[in-house]
LOBALO-625702 format. One line per 3 residues: number of its first residue (from 1); their letters; for each residue x, z, y of N, C-alpha, C. Coordinates in steps of 0.1 Angstrom, whole numbers, plus 5000, padded with zeros to 4 digits. Example, Ala and Ser with C-alpha at 12.3 -4.5 7.8 and 13.67 -1.06 7.14 Angstrom:
! residues 2
1 = as = 5132/5078/4943/5123/5078/4955/5132/5078/4967 | 5128/5071/4978/5137/5071/4989/5129/5079/5000 $
! end
This chain:
! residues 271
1 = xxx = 5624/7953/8086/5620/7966/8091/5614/7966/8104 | 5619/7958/8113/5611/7953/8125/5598/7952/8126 | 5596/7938/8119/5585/7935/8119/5575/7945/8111 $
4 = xxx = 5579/7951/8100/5573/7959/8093/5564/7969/8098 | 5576/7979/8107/5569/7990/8119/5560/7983/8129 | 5563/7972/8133/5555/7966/8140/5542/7959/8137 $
7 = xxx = 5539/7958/8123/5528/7957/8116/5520/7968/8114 | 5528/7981/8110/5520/7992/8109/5511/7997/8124 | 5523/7997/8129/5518/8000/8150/5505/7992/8149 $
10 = xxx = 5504/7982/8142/5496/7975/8153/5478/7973/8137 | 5486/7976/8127/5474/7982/8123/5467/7997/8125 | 5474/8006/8128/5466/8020/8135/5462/8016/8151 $
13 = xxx = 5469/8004/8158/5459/8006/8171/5448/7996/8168 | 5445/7991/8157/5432/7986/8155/5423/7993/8149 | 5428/8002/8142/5417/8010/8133/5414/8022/8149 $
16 = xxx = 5418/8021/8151/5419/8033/8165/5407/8025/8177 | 5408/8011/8175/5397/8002/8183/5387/8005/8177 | 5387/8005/8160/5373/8003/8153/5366/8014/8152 $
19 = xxx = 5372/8023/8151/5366/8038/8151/5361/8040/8160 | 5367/8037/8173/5362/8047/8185/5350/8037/8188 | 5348/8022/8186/5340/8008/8187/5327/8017/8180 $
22 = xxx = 5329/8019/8171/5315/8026/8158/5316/8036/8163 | 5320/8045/8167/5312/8058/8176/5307/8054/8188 | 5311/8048/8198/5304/8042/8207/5292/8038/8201 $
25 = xxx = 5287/8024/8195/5275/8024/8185/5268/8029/8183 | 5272/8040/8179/5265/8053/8171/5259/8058/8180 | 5264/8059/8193/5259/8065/8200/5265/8084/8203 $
28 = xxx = 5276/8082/8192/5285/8097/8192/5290/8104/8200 | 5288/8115/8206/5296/8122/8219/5310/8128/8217 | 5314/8131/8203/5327/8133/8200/5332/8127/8194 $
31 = xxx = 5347/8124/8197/5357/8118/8185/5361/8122/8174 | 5366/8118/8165/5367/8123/8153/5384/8128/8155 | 5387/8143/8157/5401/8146/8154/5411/8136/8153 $
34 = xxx = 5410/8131/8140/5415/8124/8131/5421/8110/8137 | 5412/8106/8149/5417/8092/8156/5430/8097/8164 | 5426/8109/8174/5439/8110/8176/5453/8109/8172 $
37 = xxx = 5450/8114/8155/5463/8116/8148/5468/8106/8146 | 5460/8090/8145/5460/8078/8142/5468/8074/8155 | 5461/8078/8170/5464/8071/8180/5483/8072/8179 $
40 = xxx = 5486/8087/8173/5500/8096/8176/5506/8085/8167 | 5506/8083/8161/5506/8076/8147/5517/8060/8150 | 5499/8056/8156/5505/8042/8162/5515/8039/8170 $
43 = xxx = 5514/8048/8182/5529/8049/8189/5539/8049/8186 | 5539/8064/8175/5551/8062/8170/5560/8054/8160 | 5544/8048/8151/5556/8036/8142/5560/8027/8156 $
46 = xxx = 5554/8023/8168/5555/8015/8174/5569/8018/8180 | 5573/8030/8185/5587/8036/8192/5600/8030/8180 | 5592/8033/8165/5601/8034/8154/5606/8019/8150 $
49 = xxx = 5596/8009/8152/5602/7996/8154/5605/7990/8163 | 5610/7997/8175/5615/7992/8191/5631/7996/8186 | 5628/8012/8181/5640/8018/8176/5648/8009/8167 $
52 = xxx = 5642/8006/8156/5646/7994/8149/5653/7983/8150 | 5646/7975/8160/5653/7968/8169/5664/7966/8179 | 5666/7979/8181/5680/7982/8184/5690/7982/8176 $
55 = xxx = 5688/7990/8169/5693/7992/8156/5701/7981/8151 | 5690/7967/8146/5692/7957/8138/5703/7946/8146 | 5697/7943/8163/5701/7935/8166/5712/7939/8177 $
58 = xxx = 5714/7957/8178/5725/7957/8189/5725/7951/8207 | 5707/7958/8209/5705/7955/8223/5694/7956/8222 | 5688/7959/8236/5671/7969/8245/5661/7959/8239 $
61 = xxx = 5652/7960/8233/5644/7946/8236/5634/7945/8250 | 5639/7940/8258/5638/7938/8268/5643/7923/8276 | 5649/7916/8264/5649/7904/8273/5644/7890/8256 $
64 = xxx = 5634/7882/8265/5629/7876/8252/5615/7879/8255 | 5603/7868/8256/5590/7874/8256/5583/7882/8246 | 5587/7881/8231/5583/7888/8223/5591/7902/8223 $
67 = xxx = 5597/7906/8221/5605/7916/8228/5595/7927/8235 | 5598/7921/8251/5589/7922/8258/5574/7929/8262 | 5570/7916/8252/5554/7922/8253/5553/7936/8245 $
70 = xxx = 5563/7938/8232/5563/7952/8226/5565/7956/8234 | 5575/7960/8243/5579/7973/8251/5565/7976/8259 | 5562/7969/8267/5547/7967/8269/5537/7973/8266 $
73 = xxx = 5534/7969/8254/5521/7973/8248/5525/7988/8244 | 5535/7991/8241/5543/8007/8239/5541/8013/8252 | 5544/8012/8260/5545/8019/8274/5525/8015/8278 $
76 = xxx = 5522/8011/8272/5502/8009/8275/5500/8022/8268 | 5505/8021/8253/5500/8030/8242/5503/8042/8246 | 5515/8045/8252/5519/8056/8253/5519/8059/8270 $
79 = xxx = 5513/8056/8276/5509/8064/8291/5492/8070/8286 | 5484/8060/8277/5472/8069/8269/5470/8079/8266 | 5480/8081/8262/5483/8094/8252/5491/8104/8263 $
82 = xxx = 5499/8102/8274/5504/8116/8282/5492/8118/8292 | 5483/8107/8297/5476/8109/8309/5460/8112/8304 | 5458/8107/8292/5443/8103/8288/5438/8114/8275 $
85 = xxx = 5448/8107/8266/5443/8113/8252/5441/8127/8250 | 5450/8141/8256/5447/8152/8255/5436/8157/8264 | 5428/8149/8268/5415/8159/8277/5403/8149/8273 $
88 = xxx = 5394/8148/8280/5381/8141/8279/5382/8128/8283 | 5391/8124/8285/5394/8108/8286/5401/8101/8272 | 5398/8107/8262/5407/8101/8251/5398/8090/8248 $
91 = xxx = 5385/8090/8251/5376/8077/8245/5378/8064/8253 | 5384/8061/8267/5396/8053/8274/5403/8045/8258 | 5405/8046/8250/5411/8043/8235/5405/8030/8234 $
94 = xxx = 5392/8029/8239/5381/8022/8233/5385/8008/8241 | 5393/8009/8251/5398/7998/8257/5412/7995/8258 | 5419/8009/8258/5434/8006/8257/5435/7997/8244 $
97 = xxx = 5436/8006/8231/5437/8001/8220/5438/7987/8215 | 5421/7979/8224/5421/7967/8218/5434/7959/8224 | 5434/7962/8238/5445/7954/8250/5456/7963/8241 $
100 = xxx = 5465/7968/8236/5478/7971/8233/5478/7962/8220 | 5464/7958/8212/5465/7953/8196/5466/7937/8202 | 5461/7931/8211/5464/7919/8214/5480/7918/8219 $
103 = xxx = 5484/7924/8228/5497/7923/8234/5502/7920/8219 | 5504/7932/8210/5514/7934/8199/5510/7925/8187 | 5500/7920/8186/5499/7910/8178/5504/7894/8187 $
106 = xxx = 5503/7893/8203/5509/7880/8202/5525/7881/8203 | 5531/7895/8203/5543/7896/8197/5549/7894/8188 | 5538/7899/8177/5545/7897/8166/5542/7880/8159 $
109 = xxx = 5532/7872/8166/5529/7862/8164/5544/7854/8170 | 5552/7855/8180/5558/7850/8188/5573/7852/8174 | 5576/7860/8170/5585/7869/8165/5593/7877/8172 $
112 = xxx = 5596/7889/8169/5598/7899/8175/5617/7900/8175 | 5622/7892/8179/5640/7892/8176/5647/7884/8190 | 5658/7889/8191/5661/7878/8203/5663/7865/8203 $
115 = xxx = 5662/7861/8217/5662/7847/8221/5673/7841/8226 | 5682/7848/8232/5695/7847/8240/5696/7840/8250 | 5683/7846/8257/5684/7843/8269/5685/7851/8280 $
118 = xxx = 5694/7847/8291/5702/7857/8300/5714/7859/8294 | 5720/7857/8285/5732/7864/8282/5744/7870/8294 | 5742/7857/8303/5751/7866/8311/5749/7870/8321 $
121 = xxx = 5734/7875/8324/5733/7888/8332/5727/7900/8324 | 5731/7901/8317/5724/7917/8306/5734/7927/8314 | 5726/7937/8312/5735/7951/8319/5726/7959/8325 $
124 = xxx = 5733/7974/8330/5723/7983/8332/5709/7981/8344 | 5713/7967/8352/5706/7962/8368/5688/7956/8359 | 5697/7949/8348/5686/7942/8343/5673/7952/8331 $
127 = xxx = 5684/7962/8329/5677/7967/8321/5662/7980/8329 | 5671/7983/8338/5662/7994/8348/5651/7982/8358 | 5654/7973/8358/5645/7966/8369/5635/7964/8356 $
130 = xxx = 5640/7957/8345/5623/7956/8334/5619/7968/8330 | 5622/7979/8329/5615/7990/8323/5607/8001/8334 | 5613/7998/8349/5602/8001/8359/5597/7994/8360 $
133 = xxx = 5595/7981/8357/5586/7973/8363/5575/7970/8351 | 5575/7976/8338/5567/7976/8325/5562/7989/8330 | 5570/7998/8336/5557/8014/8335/5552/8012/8346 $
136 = xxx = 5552/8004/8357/5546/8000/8366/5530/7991/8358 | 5535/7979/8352/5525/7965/8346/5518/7983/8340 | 5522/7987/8329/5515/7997/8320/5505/8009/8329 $
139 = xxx = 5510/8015/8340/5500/8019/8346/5487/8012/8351 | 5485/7995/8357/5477/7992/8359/5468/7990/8352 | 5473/7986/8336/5463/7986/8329/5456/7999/8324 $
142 = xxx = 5462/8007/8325/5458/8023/8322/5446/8020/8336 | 5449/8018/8348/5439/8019/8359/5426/8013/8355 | 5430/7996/8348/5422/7991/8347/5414/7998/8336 $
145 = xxx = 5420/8004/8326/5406/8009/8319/5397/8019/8320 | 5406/8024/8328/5398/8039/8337/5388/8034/8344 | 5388/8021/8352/5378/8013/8361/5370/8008/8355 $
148 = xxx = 5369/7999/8346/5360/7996/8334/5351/8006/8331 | 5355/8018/8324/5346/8025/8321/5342/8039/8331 | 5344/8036/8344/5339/8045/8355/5327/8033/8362 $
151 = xxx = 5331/8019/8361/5321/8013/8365/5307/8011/8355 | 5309/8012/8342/5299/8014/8333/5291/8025/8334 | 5300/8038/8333/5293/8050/8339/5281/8055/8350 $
154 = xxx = 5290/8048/8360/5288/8048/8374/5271/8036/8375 | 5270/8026/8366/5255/8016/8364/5246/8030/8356 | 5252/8035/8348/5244/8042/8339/5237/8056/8345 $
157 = xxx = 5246/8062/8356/5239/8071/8364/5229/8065/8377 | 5234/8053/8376/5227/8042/8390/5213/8042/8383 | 5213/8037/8373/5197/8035/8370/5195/8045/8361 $
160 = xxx = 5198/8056/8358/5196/8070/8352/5189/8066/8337 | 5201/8056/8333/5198/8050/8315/5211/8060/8307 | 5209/8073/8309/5215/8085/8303/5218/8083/8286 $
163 = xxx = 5220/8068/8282/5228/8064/8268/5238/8070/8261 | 5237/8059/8249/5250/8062/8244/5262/8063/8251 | 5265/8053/8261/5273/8049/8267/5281/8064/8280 $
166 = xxx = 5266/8068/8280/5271/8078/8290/5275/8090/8282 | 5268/8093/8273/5270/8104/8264/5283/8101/8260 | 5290/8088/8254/5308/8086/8250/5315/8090/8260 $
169 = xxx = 5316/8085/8270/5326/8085/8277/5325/8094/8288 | 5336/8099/8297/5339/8112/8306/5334/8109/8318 | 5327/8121/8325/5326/8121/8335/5334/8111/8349 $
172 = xxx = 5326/8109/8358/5330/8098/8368/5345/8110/8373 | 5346/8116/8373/5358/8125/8381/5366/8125/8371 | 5368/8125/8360/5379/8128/8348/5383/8106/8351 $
175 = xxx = 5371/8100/8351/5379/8085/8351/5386/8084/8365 | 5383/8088/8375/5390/8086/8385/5400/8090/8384 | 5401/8104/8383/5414/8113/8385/5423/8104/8377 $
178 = xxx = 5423/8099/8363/5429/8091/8350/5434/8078/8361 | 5423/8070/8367/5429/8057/8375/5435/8061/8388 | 5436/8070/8391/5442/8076/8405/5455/8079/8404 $
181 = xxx = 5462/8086/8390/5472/8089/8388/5479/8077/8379 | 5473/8064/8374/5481/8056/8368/5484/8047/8380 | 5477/8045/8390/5485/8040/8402/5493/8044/8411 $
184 = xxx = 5489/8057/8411/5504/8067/8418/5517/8066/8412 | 5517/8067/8398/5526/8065/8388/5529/8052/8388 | 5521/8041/8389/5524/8026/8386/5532/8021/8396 $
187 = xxx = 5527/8025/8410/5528/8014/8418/5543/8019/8423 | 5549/8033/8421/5562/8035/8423/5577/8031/8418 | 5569/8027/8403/5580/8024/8396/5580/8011/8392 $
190 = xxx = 5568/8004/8400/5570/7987/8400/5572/7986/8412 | 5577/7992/8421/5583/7987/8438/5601/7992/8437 | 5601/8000/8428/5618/8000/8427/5618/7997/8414 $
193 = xxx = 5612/7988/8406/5618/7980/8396/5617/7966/8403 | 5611/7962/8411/5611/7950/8420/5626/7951/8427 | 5626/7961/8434/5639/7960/8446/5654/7960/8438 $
196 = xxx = 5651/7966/8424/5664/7968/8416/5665/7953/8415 | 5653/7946/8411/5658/7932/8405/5661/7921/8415 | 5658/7925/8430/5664/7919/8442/5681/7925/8441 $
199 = xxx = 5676/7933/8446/5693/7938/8439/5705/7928/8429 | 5702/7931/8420/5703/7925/8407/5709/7912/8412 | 5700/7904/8418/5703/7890/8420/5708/7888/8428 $
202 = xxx = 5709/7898/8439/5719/7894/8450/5734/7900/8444 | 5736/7910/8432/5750/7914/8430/5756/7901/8422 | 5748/7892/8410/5754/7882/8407/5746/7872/8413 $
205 = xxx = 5746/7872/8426/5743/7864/8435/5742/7850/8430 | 5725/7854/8423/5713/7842/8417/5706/7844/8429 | 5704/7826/8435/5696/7823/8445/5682/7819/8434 $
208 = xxx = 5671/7829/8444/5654/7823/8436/5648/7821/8446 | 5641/7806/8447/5633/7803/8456/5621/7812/8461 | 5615/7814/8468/5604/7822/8470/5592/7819/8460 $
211 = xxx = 5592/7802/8463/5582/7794/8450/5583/7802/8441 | 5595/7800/8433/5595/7802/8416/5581/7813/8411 | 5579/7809/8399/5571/7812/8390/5574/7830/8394 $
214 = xxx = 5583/7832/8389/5587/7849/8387/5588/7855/8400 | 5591/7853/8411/5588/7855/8421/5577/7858/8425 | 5569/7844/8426/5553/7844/8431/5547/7859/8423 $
217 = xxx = 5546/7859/8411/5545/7867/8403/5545/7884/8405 | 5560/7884/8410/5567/7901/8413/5558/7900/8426 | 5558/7892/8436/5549/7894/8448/5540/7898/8450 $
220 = xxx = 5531/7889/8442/5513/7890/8436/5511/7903/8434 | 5518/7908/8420/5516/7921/8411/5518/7932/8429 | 5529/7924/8433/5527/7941/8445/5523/7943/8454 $
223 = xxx = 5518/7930/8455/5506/7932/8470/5490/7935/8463 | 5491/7931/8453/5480/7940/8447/5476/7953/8440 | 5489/7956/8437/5488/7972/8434/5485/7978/8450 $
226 = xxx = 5494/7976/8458/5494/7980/8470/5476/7980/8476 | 5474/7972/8477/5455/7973/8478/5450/7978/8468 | 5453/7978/8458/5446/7987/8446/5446/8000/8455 $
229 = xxx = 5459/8006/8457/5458/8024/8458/5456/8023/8470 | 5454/8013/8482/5452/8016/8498/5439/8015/8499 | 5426/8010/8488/5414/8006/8487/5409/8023/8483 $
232 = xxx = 5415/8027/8472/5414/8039/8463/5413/8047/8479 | 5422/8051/8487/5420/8058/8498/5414/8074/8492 | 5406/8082/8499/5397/8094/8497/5384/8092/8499 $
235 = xxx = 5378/8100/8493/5366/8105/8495/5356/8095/8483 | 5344/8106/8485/5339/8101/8469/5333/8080/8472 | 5333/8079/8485/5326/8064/8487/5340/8051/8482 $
238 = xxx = 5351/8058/8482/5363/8049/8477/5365/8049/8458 | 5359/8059/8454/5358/8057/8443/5358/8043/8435 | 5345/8047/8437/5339/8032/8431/5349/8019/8437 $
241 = xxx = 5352/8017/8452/5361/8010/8451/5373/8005/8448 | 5380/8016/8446/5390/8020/8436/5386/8015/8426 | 5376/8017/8415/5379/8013/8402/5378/7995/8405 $
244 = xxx = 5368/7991/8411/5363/7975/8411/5381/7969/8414 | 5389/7973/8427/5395/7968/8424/5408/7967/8416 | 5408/7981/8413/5416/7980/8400/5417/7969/8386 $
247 = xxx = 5403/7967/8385/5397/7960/8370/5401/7943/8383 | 5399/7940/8389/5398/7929/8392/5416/7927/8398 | 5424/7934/8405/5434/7935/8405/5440/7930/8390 $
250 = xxx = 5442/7940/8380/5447/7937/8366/5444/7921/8362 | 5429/7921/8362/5427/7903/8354/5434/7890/8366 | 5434/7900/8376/5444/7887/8389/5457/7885/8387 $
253 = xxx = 5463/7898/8386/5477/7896/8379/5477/7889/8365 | 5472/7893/8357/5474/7884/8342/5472/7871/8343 | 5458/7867/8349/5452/7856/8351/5465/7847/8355 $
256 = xxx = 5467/7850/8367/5479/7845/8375/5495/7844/8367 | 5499/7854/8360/5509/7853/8350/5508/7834/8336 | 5496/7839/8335/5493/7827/8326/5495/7816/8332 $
259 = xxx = 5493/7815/8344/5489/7800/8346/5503/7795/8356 | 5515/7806/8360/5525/7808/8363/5537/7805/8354 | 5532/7808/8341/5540/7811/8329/5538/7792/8322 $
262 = xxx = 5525/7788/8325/5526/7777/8325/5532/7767/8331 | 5535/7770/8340/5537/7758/8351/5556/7761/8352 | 5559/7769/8340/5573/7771/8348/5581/7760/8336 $
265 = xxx = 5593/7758/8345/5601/7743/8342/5605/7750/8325 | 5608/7742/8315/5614/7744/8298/5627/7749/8303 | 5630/7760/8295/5640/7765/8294/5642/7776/8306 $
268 = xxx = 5633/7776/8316/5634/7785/8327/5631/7802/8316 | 5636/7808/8329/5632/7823/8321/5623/7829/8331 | 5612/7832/8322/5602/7839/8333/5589/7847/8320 $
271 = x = 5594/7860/8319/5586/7870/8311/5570/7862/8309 $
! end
């Protein structure tokens, strides 16, 4: 049943890629109703096999990389849909979508069940430090796609090539406003899901090197949100700055996760 909901989730956030992909193409100024219902869709079998997963295995999936990355790509899918999808930012889809179908496919590639690791620090410390600190990861990428397609926009009124591209997608002020409030939202609830998990470690007083993988990591992510929204600043000339480092922010943190995630010792735990 797991995997099952999790197969469905992650076939409506691809058809939800290809549709909104072939209106883009097309050159189309409206979405089709219909993808929405698809987008609602997707979430929800996606909520419905997180739900599942509780269910089956009697605990958050929240510890385990496969786990994990669902809650993830769920908290991507679904900040879309409260911040984006009800106004003229719902074509934002066109890049969420694909980034929540990868996440959830290398989930379910991974298998989606526990791993039993951590067993004995599970509890409420561990569970509140990973789920601010996913709607925190989840906001940036919401930033990042807002930036993506405010910097497309933003070429397309530069050289006044008034396209398809401009005709899809929302006004420069609808994408700002969209990346202005996923870092307001992000960056708060990944600075006290950070401090919970210092916390955390000092109550079952686990000593972590500053080095460590997951460390460097929590650090990175928050000195760079932190210049994400101190760059954003006001006025219409931070805009554009705002989005560039948004989009370059996000591929620094992942970039850096990857190559973190590699280098960390067998058997270490590090999302």
């Amino acid at each position: 049943m797991v995997t099952t909901l999790h197969v469905v989730a992650l076939s409506c956030y691809l058809a939800v890629a290809v549709t909104l992909s072939l209106s883009l193409a097309r050159g189309g100024r409206r979405v089709p109703r219909w993808v929405g219902q698809l987008a609602v869709a997707a979430v929800g079998a996606h909520a419905a096999g997180l739900g599942a997963y509780v269910v089956v295995y009697d605990e958050l999936p929240l510890v385990g990389m496969a786990p994990s990355l669902s809650v993830l790509g769920f908290l991507i899918g679904a900040s879309l849909l409260v911040l984006a999808w009800p106004g003229e930012a719902r074509t934002l889809g066109v890049v969420i979508s694909p980034l929540v179908s990868l996440i959830l496919g290398m989930a379910l590639r991974l298998g989606i069940e526990p791993t039993g690791a951590l067993a004995a620090y599970r509890g409420l410390w561990l569970y509140f430090h990973t789920i601010l600190s996913f709607v925190g990861y989840a906001g940036l990428a919401l930033a990042f796609a807002a930036g993506v397609v405010y910097l497309l926009q933003f070429r397309e009124l530069k050289g006044k090539r008034l396209g398809r591209i401009f005709r899809f997608f929302p006004a420069l002020e609808v994408l700002d406003r969209v990346g202005l409030w996923a870092l307001l939202l992000g960056f708060p609830a990944l600075t006290v899901g950070l401090l919970v998990g210092w916390a955390w470690t000092a109550r079952f007083e686990v000593a972590w090197a500053v080095r460590e993988p997951k460390v460097v990591w929590g650090i990175l992510s928050w000195v760079t949100y932190a210049v994400a929204v101190a760059v954003r600043g006001v006025g219409n000339g931070s805009r554009r700055r705002g989005a560039v480092f948004a989009v370059a922010g996000f591929v620094l943190v992942v970039v850096t996760y990857l190559v973190l995630r590699a280098t960390e010792a067998v058997g270490g735990v590090f999302l």
